[in-house]
N, C-alpha and C positions, 0 to 999 in steps of 0.2 A: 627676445631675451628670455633666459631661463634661471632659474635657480642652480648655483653654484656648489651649493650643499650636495653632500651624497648621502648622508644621515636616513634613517629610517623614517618616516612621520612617527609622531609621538602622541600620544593619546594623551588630555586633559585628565583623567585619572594617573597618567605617568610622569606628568610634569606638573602638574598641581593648578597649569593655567587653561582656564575657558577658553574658548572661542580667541585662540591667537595663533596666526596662521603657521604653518611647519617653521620657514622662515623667516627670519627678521633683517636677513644681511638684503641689502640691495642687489638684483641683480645684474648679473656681468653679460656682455656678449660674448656669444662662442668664440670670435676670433681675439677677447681678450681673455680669455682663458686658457692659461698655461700651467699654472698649478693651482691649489686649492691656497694657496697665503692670499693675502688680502690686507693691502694698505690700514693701519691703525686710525688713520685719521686725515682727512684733506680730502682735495678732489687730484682728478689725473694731470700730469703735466706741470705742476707747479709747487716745485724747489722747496718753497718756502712755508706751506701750508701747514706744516706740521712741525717746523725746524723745534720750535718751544718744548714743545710735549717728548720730541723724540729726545732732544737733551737731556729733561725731566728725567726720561725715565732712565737712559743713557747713567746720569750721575745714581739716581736711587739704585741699579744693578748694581754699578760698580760699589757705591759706599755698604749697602746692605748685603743683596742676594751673596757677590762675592767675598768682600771681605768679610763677612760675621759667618760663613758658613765653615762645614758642611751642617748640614741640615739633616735630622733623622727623619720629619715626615712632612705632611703638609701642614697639619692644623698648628706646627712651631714656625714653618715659615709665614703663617696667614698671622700669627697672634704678634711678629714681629714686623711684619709691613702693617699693622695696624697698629704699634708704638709707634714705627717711624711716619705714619701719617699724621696721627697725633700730635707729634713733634714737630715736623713742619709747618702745620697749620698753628699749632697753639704756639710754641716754644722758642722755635730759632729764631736767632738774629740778625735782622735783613738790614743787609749794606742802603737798601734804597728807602728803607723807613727809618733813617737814622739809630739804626742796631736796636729799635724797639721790635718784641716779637709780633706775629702780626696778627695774631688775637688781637693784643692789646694795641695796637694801634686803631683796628677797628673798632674795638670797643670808645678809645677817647674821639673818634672822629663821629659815631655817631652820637657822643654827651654833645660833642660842640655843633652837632647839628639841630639837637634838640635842645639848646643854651640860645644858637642865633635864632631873631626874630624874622620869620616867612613875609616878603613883602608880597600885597596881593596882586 
C-alpha cells in the first residue's frame, strides 16, 4: 500500500512540525483508489459508522454555512462556526437532558458526583 497524498513533502521549517511524517492519512490500496476523497470517518462497509457525525454535520451546513451566508472570507466563516460551536456545547437546549444546556448539566452531574459518597 502507498500513500494516497499527491502533495509535495513539506519541510519542518514549512510546517512548523518536527519529525512527522509527510503523511498522516492512512493508506489506501491501489485498487481502492479511485479518487483522492476519503471517507471522514468510520471504517469500510459499514452503513452505520459515521451516520451521527454525518448528521452533525449535515444539520450545522444546513442551519449555519447555508442559511447565515454568503460569506466574504474565511476568517468570518471560522469566527462564526466558532460561535456556533460555542453554542452547541455551552448553550442549547437538549430535548434529552430535559432542555437543560449541556454545560450545565455536566457541570450539576459532576457536583453530584463529588456530593455522593465513593464506596470502596
Amino acid at each position: 500500500m502507498t500513500c494516497h497524498c499527491t502533495d509535495p513533502p513539506r519541510t519542518p521549517a514549512e510546517t512548523g512540525i518536527a519529525d512527522t511524517p509527510r503523511c498522516l492519512s492512512p493508506p489506501v490500496a491501489p485498487e481502492k483508489r479511485k479518487s483522492r476523497a476519503a471517507a471522514s470517518v468510520g471504517s469500510d462497509a459499514d452503513s452505520y459508522d459515521n451516520a451521527m457525525a454525518e448528521e452533525l454535520n449535515g444539520t450545522f451546513k444546513a442551519e449555519l454555512i447555508e442559511m447565515q451566508g454568503p460569506w466574504r472570507d474565511f476568517d468570518q466563516v471560522e469566527r462564526a462556526i466558532f460561535q456556533r460551536v460555542t453554542w452547541y456545547n455551552e448553550e442549547r437546549l437538549h430535548s434529552a437532558l430535559d432542555y437543560v444546556p449541556p454545560a450545565e448539566y455536566e457541570r450539576d452531574w459532576w457536583r453530584q458526583q463529588e456530593a455522593t459518597p465513593q464506596s470502596a
